[in-house]
C-alpha positions as CSV (number, residue, x, y, z in Angstrom):
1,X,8.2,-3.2,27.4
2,X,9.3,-1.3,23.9
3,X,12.3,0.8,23.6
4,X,11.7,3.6,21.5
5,X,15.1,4.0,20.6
6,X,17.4,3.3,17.7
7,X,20.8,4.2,16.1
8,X,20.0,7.6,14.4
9,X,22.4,6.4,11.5
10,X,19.5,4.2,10.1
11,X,17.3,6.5,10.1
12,X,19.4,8.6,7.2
13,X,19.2,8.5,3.7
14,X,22.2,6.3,2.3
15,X,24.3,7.1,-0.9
16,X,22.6,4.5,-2.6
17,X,19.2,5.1,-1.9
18,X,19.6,8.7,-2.9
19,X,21.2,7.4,-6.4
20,X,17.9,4.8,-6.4
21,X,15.6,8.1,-5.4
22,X,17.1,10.3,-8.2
23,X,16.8,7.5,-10.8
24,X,13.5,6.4,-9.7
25,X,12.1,10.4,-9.4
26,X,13.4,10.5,-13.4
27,X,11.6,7.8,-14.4
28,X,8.4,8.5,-12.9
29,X,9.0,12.3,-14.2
30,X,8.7,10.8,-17.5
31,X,5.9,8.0,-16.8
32,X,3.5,9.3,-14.1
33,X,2.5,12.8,-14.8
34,X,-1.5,13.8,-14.0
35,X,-2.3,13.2,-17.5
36,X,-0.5,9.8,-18.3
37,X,-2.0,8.3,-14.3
38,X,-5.3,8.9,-15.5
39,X,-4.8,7.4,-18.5
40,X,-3.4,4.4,-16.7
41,X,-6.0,4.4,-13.9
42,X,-9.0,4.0,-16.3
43,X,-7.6,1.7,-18.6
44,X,-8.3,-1.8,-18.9
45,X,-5.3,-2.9,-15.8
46,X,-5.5,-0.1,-13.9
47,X,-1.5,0.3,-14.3
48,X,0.9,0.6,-17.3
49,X,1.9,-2.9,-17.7
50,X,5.2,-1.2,-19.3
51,X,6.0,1.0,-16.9
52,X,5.4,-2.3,-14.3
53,X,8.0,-4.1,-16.4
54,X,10.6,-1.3,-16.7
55,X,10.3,-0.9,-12.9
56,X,11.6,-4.7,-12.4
57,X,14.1,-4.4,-15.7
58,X,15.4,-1.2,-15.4
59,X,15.7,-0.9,-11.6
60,X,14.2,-3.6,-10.2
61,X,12.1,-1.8,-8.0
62,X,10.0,-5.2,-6.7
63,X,13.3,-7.6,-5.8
64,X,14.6,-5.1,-3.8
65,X,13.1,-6.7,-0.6
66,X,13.0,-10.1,-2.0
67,X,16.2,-12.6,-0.6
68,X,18.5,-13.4,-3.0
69,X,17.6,-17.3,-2.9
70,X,14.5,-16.4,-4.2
71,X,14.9,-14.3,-7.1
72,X,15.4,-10.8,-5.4
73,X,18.0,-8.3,-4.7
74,X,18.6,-9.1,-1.0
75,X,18.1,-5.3,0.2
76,X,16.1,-4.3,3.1
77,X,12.2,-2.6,3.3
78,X,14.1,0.6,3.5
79,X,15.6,0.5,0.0
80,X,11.7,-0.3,-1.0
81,X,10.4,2.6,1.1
82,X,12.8,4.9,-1.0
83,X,10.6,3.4,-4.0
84,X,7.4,3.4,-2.2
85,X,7.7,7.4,-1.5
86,X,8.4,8.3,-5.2
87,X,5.7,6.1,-6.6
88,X,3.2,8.2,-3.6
89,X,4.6,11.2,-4.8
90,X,3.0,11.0,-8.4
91,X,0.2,8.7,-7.0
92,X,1.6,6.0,-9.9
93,X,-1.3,3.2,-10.5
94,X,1.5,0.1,-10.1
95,X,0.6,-2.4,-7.6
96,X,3.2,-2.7,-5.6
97,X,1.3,-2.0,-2.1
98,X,-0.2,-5.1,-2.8
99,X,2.3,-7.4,-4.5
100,X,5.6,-6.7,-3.0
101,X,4.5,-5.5,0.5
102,X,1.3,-7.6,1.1
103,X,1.6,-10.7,-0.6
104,X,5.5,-10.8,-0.7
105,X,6.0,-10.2,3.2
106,X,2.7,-12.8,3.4
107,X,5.0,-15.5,1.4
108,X,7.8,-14.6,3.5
109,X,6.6,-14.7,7.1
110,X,5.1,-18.3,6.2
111,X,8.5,-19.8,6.0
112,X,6.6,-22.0,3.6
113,X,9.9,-22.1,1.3
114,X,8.1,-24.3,-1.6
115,X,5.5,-21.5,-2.2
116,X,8.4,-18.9,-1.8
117,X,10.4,-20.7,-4.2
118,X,7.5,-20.9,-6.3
119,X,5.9,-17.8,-6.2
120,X,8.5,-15.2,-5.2
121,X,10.9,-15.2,-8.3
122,X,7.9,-13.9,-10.6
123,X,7.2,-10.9,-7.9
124,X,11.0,-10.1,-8.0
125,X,11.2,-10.2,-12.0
126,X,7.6,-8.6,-12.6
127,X,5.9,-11.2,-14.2
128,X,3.6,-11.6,-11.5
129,X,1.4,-9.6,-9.5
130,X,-0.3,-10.3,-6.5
131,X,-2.7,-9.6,-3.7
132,X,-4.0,-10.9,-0.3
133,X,-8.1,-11.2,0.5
134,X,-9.6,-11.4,3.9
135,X,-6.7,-9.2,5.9
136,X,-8.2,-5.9,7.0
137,X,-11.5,-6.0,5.1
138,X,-14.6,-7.5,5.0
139,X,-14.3,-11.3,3.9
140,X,-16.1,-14.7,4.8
141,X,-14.4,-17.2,2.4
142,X,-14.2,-21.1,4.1
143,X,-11.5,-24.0,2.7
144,X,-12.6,-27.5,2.6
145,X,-11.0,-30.3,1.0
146,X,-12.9,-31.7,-2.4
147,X,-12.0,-34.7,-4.3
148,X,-8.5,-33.2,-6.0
149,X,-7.3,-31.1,-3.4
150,X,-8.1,-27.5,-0.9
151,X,-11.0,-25.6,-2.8
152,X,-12.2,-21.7,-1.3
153,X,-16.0,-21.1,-1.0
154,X,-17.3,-17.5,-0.3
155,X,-16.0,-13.6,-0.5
156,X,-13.8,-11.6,0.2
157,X,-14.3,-7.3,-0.3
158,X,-12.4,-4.4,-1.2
159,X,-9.6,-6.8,-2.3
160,X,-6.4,-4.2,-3.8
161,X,-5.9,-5.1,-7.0
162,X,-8.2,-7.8,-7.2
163,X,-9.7,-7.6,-10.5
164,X,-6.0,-8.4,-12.0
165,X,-4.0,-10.5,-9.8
166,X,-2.1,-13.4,-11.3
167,X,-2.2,-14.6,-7.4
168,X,-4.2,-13.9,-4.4
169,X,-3.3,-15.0,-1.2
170,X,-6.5,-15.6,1.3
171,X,-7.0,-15.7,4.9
172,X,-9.7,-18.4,5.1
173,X,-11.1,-20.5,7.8
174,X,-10.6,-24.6,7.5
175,X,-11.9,-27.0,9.4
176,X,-8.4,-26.8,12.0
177,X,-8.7,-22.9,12.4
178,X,-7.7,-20.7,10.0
179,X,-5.4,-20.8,7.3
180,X,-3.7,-19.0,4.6
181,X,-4.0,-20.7,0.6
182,X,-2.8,-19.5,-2.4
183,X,-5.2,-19.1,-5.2
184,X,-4.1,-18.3,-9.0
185,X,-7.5,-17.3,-10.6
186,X,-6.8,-17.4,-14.3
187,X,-4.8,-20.2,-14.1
188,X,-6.8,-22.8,-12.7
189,X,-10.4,-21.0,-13.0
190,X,-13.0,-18.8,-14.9
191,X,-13.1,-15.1,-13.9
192,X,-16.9,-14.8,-13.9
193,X,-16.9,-14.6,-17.7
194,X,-17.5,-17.6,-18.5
195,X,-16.3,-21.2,-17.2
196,X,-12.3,-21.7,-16.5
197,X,-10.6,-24.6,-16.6
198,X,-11.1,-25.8,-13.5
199,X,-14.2,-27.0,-11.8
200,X,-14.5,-23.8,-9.9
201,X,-14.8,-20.2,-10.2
202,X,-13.6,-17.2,-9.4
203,X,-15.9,-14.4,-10.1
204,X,-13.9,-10.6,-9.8
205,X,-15.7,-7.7,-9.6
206,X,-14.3,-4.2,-10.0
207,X,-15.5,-1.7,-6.7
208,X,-16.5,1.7,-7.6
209,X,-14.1,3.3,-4.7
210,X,-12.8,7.1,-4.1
211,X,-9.1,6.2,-5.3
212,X,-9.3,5.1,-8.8
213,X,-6.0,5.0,-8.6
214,X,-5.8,2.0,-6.3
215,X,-8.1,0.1,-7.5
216,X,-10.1,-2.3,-5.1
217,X,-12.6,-5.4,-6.0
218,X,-14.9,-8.0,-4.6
219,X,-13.9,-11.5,-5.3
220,X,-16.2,-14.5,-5.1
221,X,-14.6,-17.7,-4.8
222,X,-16.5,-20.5,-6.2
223,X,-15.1,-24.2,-5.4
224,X,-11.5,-22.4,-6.5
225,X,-8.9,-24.7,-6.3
226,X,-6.5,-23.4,-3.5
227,X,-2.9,-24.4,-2.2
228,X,-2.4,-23.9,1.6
229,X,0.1,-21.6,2.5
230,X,2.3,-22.4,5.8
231,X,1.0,-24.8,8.3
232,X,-1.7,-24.3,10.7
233,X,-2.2,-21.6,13.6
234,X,0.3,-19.6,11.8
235,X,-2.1,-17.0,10.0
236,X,-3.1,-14.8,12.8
237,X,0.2,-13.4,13.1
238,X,0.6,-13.6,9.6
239,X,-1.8,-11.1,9.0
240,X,-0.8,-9.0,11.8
241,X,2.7,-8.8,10.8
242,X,1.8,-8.0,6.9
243,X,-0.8,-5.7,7.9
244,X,1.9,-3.6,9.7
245,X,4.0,-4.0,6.7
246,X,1.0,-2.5,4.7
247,X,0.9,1.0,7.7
248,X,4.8,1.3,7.2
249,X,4.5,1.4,3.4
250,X,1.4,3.4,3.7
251,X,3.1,5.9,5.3
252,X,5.8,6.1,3.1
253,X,3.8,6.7,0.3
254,X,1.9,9.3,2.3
255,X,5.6,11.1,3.1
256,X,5.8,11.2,-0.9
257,X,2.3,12.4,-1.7
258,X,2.5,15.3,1.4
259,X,6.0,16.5,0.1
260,X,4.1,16.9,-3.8
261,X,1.6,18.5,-2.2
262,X,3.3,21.1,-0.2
263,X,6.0,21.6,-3.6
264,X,3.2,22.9,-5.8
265,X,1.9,24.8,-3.7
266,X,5.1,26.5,-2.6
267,X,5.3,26.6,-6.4
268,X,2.2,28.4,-6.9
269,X,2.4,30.7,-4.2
270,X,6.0,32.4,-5.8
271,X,3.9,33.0,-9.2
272,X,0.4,34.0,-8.1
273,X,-0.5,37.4,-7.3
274,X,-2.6,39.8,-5.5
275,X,-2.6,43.6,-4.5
276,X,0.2,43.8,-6.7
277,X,2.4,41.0,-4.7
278,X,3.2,37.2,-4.4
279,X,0.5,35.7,-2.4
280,X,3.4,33.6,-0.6
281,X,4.6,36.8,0.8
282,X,1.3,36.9,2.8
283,X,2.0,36.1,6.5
284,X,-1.3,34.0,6.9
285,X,0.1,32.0,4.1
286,X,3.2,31.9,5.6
287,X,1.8,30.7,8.8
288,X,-0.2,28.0,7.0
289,X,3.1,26.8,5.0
290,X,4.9,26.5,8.0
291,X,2.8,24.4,9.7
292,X,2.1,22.1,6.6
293,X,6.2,21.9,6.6
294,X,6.5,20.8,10.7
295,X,3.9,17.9,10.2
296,X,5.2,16.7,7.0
297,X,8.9,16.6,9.4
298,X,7.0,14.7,11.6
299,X,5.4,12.5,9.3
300,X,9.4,11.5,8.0
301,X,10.5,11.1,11.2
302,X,7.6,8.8,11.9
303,X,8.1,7.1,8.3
304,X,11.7,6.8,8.4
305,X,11.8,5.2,12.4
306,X,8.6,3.0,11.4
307,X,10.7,1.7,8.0
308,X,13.8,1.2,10.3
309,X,12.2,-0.8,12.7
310,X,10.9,-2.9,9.9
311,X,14.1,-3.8,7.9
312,X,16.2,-4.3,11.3
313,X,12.5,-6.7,12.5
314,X,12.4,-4.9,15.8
315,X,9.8,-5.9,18.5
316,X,8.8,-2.4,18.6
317,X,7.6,-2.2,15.1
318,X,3.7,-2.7,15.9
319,X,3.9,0.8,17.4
320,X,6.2,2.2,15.2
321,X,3.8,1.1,12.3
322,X,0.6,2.8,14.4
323,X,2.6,5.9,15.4
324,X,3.3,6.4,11.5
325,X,-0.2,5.9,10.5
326,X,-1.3,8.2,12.9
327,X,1.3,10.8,12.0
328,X,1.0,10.3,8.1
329,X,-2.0,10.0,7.4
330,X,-2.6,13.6,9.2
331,X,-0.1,15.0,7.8
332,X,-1.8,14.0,4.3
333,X,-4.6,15.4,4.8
334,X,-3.8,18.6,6.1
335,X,-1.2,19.0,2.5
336,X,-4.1,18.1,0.4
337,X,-6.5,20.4,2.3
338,X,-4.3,23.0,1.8
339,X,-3.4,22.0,-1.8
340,X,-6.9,23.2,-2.8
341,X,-7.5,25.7,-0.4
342,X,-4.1,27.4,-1.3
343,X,-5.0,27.0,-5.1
344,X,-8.6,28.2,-4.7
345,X,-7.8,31.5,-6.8
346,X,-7.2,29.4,-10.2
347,X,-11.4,28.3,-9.6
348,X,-10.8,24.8,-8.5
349,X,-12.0,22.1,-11.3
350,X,-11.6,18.0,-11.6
351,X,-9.0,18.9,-14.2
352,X,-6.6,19.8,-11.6
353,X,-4.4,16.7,-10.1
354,X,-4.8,18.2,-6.6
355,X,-8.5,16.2,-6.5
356,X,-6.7,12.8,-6.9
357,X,-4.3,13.6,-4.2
358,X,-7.7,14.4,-1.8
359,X,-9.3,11.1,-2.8
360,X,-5.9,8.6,-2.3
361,X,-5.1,10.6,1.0
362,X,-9.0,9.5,2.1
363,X,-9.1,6.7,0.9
364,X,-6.5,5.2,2.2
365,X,-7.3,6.6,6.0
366,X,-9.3,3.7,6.6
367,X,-6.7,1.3,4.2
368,X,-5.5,-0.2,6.9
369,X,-7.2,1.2,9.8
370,X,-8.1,4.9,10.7
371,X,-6.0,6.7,13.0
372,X,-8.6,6.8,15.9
373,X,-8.2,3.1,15.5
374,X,-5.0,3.6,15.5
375,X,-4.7,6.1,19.3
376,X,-6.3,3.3,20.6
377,X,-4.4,0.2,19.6
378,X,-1.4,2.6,20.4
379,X,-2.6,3.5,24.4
380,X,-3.1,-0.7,24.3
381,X,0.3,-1.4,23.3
382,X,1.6,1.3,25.4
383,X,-0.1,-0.3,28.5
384,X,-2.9,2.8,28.8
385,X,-5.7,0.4,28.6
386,X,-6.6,-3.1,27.8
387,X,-7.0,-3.0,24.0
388,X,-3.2,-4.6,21.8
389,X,-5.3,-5.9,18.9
390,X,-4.3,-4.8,15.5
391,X,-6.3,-2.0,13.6
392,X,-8.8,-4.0,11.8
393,X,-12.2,-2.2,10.7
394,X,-13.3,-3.1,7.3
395,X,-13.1,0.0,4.6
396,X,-16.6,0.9,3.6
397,X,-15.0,4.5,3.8
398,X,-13.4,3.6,0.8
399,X,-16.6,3.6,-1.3
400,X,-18.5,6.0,-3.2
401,X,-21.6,4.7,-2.8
């Protein structure tokens, strides 16, 4: 049985994580405009390494979930959600979906301490990114022990940041079930140019996806040399618990991307004319604006309850984490729909940021699950039929081609 109740109290927006909003929002006012996340999206990283490093130095954006013991701050997932909806908001390239909520909540929930110990402190200080392979999408990568150690054979798709990642942590299957390992590409191994120093390979391959924004890659693991990660029977809920980590921070992100959205065109509205008046002043407008403002409400209600649930590690969080998915992601697309609908007057061109809000907010409907998937683990959970599993399609929504 779930309760669907909490103290309303954690559900409100703290001193401090307004001071960290307001700081944060100034920053990324100054880093993450449409012209500068382009810029940063098609270059070589896919993010401004700079801006990753003033996030950590400045404000420390990725310890803030991190324990103290291991090199973080020692806050909670809903100071990180506070960071999570401003980085949404201006759709900013860093990969923090997939190193501090992904792999650093992977590292956590192993109570493996030595690879927490060891690889935790570089996610909290920046000098590290990360990822996880063979979660939600497609993978079919096996671990087998050679002569000095684990080594991965196989794939793994549609990895987040995969093309980059100092570390990648990978569901896999060994010969006692599966398992989680840790893998460190360009440390131990080649990258598919040419050989490493290792005696396998990891070959990275950049996706052509919808986002580039959030960029995605096929990884091909070679006889890598691989470190397990927690002990065995631990990784299925592993993944489950991370992978409604990833929904909550989704969401979040979606909150921040929605309330852009619904700004500028609020903004646009005021100044744009017709018949002599404001086309805000229109009561089909109106009528259209109101309706974007009650689902985005809905979607931070949703958010904020998921993200509470979360930091206090409530029982009810795997439909708290569905709920939001299902509420954010719709509310998403109905603030970029109407984001170019409500612009349509200027003659709508790939110039405009509002097509780079469309792509994230459809690309990431299938991220992590769509929301049919969603209603349906939702009525399992909720006793309405027989289905609890977790969300778990593959993404070929995300590509292009």
């Amino acid at each position: 049985m779930f309760r669907l109740d909490t103290d309303p109290t954690l559900l409100l927006e703290s001193e401090e994580r307004r001071q960290l909003r307001e700081v944060l929002r100034e920053l990324l006012k100054e880093t993450c405009g449409p012209e500068e996340v382009r810029k940063q999206a098609a270059g070589p990283r896919g993010h401004d390494r700079l801006l990753w490093e003033r996030l950590a130095g400045e404000i420390g954006v990725q310890a803030l979930a991190v324990p103290e013991e291991f090199g973080g701050a020692g806050y909670t997932f809903a100071e990180l959600a506070v960071a999570l909806e401003e980085t949404g908001r201006v759709l900013c390239p860093a990969p923090l979906l997939p190193t501090v909520v992904l792999a650093g909540h992977t590292l956590l929930r192993s109570g493996d301490r030595q690879a927490c110990q060891r690889w935790l402190p570089g996610i909290a200080d920046g000098s590290l990114t990360a990822t996880v392979a063979g979660f939600p999408q497609a993978a079919n990568v096996t671990a087998e022990r050679g002569a000095g150690g684990w080594v991965l054979r196989g794939e793994a798709d549609f990895v987040l940041d995969g093309e980059g990642a100092d570390l990648i942590l990978v569901a896999a299957e060994a010969p006692d079930g599966t398992r989680l390992f840790a893998c460190e590409p360009d440390h131990r191994t080649g990258t598919g140019t040419g050989p490493g120093v290792g005696s396998g390979t990891c070959e990275r391959v950049a996706r052509r996806v919808l986002d580039p924004t959030r960029r995605q890659a096929l990884v091909r693991f070679r006889g890598v040399p691989a470190e397990p990660v927690g002990e065995a029977g631990q990784a299925a809920a592993i993944v489950a618990a991370v992978l409604d980590a990833g929904r909550v921070a989704l969401a979040a992100e979606h909150v921040g991307g929605s309330a852009h959205a619904l700004d500028a065109v609020l903004e646009y509205v005021r100044h744009r004319t017709q018949f002599g008046r404001p086309i805000g002043s229109f009561q089909v407008v109106k009528h259209r604006l109101a309706d974007l403002l009650v689902d985005l409400e809905g979607a931070r209600s949703a958010s904020a309850y998921a993200t509470a649930c979360l930091a206090g590690g409530r029982a009810e969080l795997p439909v708290a984490a569905s709920s939001a998915a299902v509420a954010c992601s719709g509310a998403y697309r109905l603030a970029t729909a109407e984001y170019v609908q409500l612009h349509g007057g200027i003659g709508f061109t790939w110039e405009h940021p509002a097509h780079l809000y469309v792509r994230r907010a459809r690309a990431d409907e299938a991220l992590f699950g769509t929301a049919d998937d969603h209603r349906l683990r939702l009525a399992g959970l909720l006793g309405l039929t027989g289905r609890t599993s977790g969300a778990s399609r593959t993404n070929p929504a995300s590509r292009t081609d």
